[in-house]
C-alpha positions in Angstrom: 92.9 115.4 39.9 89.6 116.9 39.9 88.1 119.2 42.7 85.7 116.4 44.0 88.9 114.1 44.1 91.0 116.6 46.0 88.2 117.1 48.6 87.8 113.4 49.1 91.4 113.1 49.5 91.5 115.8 52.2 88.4 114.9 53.9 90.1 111.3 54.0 93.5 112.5 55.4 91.7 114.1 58.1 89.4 111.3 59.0 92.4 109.6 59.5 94.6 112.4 61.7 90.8 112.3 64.1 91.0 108.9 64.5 94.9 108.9 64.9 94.7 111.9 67.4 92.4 109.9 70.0 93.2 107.8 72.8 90.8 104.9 71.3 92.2 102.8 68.8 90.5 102.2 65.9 90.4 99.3 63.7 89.3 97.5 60.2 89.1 93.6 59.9 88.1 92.4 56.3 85.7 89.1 56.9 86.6 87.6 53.7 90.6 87.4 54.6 90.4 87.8 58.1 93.4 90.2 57.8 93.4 93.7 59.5 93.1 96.3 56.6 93.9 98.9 59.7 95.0 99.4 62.9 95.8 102.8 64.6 99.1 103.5 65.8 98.2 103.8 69.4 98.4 100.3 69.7 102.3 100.4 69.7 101.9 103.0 73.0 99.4 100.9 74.4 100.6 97.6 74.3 103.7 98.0 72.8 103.1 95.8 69.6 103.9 97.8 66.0 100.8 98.1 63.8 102.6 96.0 61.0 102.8 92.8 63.9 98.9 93.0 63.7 98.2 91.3 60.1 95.4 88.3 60.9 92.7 88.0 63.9 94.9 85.0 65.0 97.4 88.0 66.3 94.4 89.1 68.2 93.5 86.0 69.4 96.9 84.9 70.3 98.0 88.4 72.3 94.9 87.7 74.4 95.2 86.3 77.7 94.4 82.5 78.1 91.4 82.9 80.4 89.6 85.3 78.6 90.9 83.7 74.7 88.1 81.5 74.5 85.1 83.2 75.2 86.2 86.2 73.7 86.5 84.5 70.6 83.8 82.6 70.6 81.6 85.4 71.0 82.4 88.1 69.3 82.7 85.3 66.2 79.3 84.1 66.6 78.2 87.7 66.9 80.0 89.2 64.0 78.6 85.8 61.4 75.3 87.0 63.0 75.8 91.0 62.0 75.1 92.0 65.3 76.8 95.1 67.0 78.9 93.8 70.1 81.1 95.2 72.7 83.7 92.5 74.7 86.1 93.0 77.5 89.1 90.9 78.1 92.9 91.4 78.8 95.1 91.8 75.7 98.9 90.8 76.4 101.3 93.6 76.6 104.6 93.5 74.7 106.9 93.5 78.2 104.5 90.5 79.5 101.9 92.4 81.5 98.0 92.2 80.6 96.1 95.0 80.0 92.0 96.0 80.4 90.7 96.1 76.6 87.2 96.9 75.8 86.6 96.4 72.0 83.8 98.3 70.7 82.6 96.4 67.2 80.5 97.1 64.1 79.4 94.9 61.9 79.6 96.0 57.9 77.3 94.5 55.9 77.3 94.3 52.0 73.9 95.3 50.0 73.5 91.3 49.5 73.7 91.2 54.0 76.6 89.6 53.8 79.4 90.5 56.3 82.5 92.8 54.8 84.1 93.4 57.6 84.5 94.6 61.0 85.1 98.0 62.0 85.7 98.8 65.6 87.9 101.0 68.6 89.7 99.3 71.3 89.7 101.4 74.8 92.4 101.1 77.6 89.7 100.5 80.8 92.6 99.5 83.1 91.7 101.9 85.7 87.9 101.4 85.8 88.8 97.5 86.2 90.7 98.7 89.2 88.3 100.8 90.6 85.5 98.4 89.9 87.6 95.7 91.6 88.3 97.9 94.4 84.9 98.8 95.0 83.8 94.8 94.9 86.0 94.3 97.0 84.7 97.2 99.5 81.0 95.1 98.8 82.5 92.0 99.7 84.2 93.4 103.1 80.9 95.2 104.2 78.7 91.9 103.5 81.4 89.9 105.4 81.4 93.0 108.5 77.3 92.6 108.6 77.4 88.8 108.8 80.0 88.9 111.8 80.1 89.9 115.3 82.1 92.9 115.6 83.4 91.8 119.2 84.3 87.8 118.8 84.8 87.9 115.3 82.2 84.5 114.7 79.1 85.0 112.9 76.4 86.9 114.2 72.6 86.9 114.7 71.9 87.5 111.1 74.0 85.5 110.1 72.7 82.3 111.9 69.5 83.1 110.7 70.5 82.8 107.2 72.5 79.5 107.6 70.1 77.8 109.6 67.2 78.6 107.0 69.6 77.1 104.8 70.8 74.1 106.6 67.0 73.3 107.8 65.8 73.4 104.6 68.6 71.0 103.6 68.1 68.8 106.2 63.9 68.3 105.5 64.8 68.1 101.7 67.6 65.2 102.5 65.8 63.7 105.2 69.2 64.4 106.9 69.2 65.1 111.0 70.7 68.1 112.1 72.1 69.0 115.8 71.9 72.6 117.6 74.1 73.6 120.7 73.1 76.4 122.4 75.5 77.5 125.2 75.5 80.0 127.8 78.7 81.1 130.3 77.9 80.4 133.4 77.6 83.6 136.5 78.5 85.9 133.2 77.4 89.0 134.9 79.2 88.4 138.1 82.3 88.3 136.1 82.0 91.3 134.4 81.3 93.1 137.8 84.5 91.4 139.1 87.0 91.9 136.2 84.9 95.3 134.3 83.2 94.9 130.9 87.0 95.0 128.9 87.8 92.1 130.6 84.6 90.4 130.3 84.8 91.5 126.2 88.4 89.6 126.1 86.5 86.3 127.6 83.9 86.3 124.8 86.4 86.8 122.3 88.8 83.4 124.1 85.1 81.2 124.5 84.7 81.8 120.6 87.9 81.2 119.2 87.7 77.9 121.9 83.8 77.2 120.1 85.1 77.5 116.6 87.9 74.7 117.8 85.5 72.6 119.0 83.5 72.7 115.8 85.7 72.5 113.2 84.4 70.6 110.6 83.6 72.1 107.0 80.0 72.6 107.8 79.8 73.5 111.7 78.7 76.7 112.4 79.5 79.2 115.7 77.5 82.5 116.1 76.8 84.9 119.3 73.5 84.8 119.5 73.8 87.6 122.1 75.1 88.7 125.4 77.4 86.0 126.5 75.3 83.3 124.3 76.6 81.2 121.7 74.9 78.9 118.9 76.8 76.2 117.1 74.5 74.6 114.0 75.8 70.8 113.3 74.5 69.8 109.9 74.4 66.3 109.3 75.2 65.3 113.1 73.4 62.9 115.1 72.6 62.9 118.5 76.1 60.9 119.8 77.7 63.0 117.9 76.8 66.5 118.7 77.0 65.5 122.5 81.0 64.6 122.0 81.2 68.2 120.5 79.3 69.6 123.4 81.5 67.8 125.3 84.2 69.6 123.4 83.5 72.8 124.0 83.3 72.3 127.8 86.3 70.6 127.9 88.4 73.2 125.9 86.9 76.5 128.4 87.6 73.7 131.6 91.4 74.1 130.4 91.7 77.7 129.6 91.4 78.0 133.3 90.3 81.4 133.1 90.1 82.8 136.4 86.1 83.2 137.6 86.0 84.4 141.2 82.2 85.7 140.6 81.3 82.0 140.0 79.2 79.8 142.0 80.7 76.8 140.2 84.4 77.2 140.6 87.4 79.3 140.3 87.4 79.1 136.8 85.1 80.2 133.6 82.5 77.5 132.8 79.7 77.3 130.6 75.9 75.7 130.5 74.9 74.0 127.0 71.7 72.6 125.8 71.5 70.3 123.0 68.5 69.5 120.4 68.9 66.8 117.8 66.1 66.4 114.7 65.1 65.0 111.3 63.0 67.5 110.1 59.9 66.6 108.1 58.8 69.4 105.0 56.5 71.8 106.7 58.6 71.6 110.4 59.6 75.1 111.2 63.0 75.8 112.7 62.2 77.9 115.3 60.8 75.8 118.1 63.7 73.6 117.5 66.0 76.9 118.7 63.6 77.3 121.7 63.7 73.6 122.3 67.3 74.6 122.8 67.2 77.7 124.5 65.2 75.8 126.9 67.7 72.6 127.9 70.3 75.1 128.0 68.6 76.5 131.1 67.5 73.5 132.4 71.7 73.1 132.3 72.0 76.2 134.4 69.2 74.7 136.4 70.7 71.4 137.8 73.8 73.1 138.7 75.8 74.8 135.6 78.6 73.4 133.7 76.5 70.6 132.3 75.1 69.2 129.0 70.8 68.7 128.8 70.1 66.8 126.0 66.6 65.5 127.0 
């Protein structure tokens, strides 16, 4: 063996005892054959599958779980025909029936003619950054949910019904579709706070919205605070008969609560004012006189004598 041999040899053996000695796991895939010329041994400690069990990229396909399989495939095929460099995260099947987080890391070889020799890549264990990533979506997902929602009543708040009836409005002009709003107010609200103290008047709110979102079930109906002791229910798709019966609804659910309301100056028990506004909105209407439309027949409610619905 000459000296240039001997030095390939050892440069070779220690190529291979870097790329053994890592925690990546490297690779080689020959196009033609679609067999694996090489695997590294930390496969077996990985996923628990012997480097010998990996002989064809259908072993690769087939220890792949079945929602990710597909795509996986599919792209890193179409990517490898066109000798593009590519990267791909999916879950590869452990031996003992539990999924791991694989990111494979792939390079194209070409031959001097451009054709594709093979693939040449390193598989990486990113378990824990799928956790954490997923942990910290989820974290996103709570505070987005915390802004949207009144932190005392647990129903949507202010911002909230701004966004949905932007959405619904819009909706509703493109669909030529009429839409109801119920905007109600409890009656002598102040008065019972000084009677019972503010914890006691926070405990109401929370009853008079779990009684709203009753009331206003369907998939689309919407209950918010819009502040103080006033609530707004959007009713997409609701005509005027309609919305009234689910006014009607909402009174008659806080009627049999019978909470206790010395401070009133309707009764002995907690009551509540509502105006109602029903519209098909034309393309250019904007949304906001319809809400002080509202606003306004809910105090013309309060006006005639409280515990009432003003619809006109």
């Amino acid at each position: 063996m000459t000296t240039i041999e001997s030095k390939m040899d050892l440069d070779s053996a220690t190529y291979k005892t870097l790329l053994e000695s890592t925690r990546a796991i490297p690779w080689k895939i020959d196009w033609a054959t679609m067999q694996f010329a090489y695997i590294g041994p930390q496969i077996e400690e990985l996923l628990g599958w012997e480097p010998s069990s990996w002989v064809s990229v259908q072993d690769w396909a087939d220890r792949m779980h079945p929602e990710d399989r597909d795509w996986a495939v599919n792209f890193c095929v179409a990517q490898s025909k066109a000798g593009v460099d590519h990267e791909a995260d999916y879950r590869a099947l452990n031996k003992n029936g539990d999924y791991v987080w694989i990111r494979d890391v792939v390079h194209v070889v070409r031959k001097d003619d451009g054709d594709v020799d093979s693939l040449i890549g390193f598989m990486f264990d990113i378990s824990e950054r799928k956790r954490i990533e997923e942990q910290l979506a989820a974290a996103r997902r709570e505070l987005e949910e915390l802004s949207f929602k009144d932190g005392l009543t647990g129903v949507a708040n202010r911002r909230r019904f701004d966004a949905v009836m932007e959405t619904e409005w819009s909706n509703a002009c493109r669909n030529k579709q009429v839409i109801s709003l119920l905007m109600l107010d409890i009656d002598c609200f102040k008065q019972y706070n000084d009677h019972y103290g503010h914890l006691e008047g926070d405990q109401c709110l929370k009853r008079v919205a779990k009684l709203l979102t009753l009331a206003a079930g369907r998939p689309r109906d919407f209950v918010a605070r819009f502040g103080g002791e006033e609530f707004i229910l959007i009713l997409p798709d609701t005509n005027e008969t309609e919305a009234y019966k689910i006014a009607s609804r909402c009174r008659d659910l806080i009627a049999s609560e019978h909470i206790p309301h010395k401070g009133s100056e309707v009764g002995k028990w907690l009551t509540a004012s509502i105006g109602l506004s029903t519209i098909t909105p034309e393309c250019g209407d904007e949304f906001v006189p319809f809400i002080e439309l509202t606003d306004g027949r809910m105090y013309q409610a309060k006006q005639r004598g409280r515990n009432t619905i003003v619809n006109d």
